[in-house]
N, C-alpha and C positions, 0 to 999 in steps of 0.2 A: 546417225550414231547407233551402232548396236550395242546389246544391252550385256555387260559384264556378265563373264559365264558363271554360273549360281555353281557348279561341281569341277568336280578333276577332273571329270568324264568331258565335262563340257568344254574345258580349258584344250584337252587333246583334242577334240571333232575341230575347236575355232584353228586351230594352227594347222591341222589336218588341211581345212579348206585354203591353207594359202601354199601348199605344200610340204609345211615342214613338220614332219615327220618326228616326234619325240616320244622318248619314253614315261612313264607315268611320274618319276621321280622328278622331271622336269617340270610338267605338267605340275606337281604337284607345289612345289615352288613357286612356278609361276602363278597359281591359284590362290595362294597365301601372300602373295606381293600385291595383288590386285586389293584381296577381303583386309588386308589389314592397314594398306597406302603403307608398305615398305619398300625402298628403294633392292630391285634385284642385281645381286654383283655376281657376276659371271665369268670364269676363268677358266680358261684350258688349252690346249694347241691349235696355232693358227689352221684356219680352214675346215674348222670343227664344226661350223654355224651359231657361231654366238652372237653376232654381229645380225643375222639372218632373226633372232627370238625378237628383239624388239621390231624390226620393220615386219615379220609376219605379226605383234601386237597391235600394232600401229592402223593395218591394212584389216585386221580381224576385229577391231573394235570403230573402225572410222574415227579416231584420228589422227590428228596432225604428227608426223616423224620430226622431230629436231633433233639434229648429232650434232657432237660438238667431240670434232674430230681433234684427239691429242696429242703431243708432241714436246718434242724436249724444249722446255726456254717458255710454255704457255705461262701467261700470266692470267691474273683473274681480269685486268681490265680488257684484255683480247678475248675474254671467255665469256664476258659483262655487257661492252660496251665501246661505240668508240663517237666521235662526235664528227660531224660533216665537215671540215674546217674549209674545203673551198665554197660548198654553201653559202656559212656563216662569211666568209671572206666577201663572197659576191654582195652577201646582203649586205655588210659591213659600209661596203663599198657607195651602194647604191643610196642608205641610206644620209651618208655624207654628201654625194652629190646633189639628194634633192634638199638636205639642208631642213633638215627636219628639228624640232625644239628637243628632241625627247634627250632625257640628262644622260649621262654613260651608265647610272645604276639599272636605269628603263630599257636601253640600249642590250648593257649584258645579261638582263633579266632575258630577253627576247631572246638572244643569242644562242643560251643556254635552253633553251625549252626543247618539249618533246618533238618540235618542229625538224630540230635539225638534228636530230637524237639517232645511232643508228643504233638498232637493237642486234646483240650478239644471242649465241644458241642460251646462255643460262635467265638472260631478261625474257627473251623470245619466253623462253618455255614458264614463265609465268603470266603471260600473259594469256585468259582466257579463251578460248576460242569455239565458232560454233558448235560443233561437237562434242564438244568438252576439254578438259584437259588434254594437252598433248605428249605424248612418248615422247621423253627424252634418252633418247643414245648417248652415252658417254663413253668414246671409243676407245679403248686402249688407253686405258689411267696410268698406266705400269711404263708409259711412253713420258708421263712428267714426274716432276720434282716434290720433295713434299711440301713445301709451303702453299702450293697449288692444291694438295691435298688438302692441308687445314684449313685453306680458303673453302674449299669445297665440302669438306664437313662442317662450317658453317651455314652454310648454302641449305645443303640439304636436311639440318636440322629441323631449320625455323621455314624453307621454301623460301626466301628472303633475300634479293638482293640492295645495293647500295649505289647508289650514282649520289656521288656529293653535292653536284649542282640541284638535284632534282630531291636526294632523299631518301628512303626506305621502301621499295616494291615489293610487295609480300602478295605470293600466290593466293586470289580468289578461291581455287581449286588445285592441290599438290599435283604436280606432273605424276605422270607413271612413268618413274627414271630407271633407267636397264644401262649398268657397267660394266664393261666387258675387259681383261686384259690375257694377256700371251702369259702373263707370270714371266715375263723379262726380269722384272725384281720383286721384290716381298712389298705389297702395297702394305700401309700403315694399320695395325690393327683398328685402330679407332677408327677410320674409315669402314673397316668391314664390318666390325659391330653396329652402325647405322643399316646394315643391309640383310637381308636375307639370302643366304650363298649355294653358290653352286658349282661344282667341276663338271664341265661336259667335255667328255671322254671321247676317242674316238668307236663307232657304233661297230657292234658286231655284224656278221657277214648278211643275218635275214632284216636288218634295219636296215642297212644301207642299199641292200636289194630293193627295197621301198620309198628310199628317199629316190634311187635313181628311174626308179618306175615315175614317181611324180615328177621328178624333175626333168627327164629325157626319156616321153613316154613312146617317142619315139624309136627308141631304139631296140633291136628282137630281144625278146629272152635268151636265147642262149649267149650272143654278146653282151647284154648286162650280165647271166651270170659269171661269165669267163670275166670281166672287169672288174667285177667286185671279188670274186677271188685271187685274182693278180695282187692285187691294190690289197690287202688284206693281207696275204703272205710277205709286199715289199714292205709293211708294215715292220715284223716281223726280223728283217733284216739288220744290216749292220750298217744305217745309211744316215749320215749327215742332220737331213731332213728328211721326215716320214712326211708321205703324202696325207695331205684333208681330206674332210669328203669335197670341199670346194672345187680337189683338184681333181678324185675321181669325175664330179660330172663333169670337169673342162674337157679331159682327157674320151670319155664317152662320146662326146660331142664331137670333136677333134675326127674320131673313125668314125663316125657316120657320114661326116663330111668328105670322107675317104671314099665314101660310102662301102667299108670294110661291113661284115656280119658275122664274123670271127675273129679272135687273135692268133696271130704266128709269130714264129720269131721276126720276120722283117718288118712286119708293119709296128711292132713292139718297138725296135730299134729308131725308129724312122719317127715314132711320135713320142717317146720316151720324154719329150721335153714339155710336151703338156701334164705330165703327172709328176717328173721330180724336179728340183730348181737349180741344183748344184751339177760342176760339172763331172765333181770325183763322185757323185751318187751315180749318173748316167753313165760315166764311162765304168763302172762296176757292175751296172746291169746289163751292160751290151750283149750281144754273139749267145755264148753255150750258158750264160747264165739266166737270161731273159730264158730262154729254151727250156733249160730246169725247172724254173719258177711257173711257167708256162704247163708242163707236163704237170708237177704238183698238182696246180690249183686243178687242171682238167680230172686228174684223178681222184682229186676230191667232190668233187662237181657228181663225177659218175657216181 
């Protein structure tokens, strides 16, 4: 288990070492979620790296990552808990036919136990483990309902959860919980004021020149700079969807695979679908406009 970084300074070197690349105002967030055990909520456009802060925490502190990935209709017992019922059925079973004395209160005593118990991401993440507490990912909140909410600001109040048959489980040691949404909808103020908040933006052009150095260190410089100025200017644009940096590195990846060392207009056309997702964005960026956007970024580059 490595040892919680003591500064800000030290918070950017930890996430450095797993590649992710952040600005101090992050770092510094992040550094005060750690010193004061507050849950970090994290919001901004998809493929921004938010989802990336907790798993480079996870891997920079040794330990354990639990997500608890969400969705429309989550309930807190799919979030919780759910019980083995073919298990209990076999054992149910087994124990009839050997014809055993025990009463039916002895019987659903056993049934109900931690034996047949399966642990979901919110029990999971209270429960201890070698390293210490585990990062909890809570993905895309903005994806459920709010009764799931106020289940979950309970949660994260007390560390606490409830299995009826079993009782009250209360964290030995609080998760370090990181909540991540797109802002699909306005999550519930009282859930944010549990957290310490953040908007991660998309980076400007000498950030993301350095996340794509760490991330595809393979690729030359002057094609990561011509990609990150592309990706930057379609930024910019009048497009549906603006590209992440998730998708610049797909996209980077993608030409090397081409094994391209520059961009043109046709290799632009021909892979346009690793960087935008829609097909009224691509067909806008095809032919003399990819071209334009192309000259642009080079002229800026010189």
């Amino acid at each position: 288990m490595a040892q919680v970084p003591g500064s800000i300074g030290e918070v950017e070197e930890m996430l450095a070492r797993q590649d992710y690349i952040c600005g101090r105002a992050l770092a510094t967030v992040v550094f005060l979620s750690l010193r004061l055990g507050r849950p970090l909520f994290i919001e901004g456009e998809a493929g921004t790296g938010k989802t990336e802060i907790a798993k480079a925490l996870a891997v920079g502190l040794g330990r354990r990552l639990i997500r608890l990935q969400c969705y429309e209709g989550l309930d807190a017992a799919s979030a919780v808990y759910e019980w083995n019922f073919p298990a209990q059925m076999i054992a149910m079973r087994a124990a009839e036919a050997a014809g055993g004395a025990a009463s039916r209160e002895e019987l659903v005593a056993e049934m109900f136990s931690e034996a047949y118990l399966v642990e979901r991401p919110l029990l999971e993440a209270m429960r201890p483990g070698p390293g210490g507490a585990p990062v909890l990912l809570i993905d895309e909140i903005d994806r459920t309902d709010e009764p799931f909410e106020a289940f979950l600001l309970e949660a994260l109040s007390d560390f606490q959860v409830t299995v009826p048959e079993l009782g009250t489980i209360r964290a030995e040691a609080p998760p370090i919980v990181v909540l991540t949404s797109n802002r699909t909808r306005e999550v519930h103020d009282a859930l944010k004021r549990r957290c310490l908040y953040h908007w991660v933006d998309y980076p400007d052009a000498e950030r993301e020149l350095a996340i794509l150095a760490a991330r595809v260190p393979e690729a030359q410089a002057r094609l990561s700079r011509e990609v990150v100025a592309f990706v930057q200017r379609l930024r910019d644009a009048d497009l549906f969807k603006r590209p992440g940096v998730a998708e610049t590195i797909d996209w980077a990846r993608c030409l090397l695979a081409l094994d391209a060392v520059a961009l043109s207009p046709e290799v632009i056309t021909d892979t346009l679908g690793a960087v935008l997702k829609y097909q009224d964005d691509i067909a806008r960026m095809q032919g003399s406009e990819a071209a334009r956007i192309l000259a642009e970024a080079r002229a800026e580059i010189a």
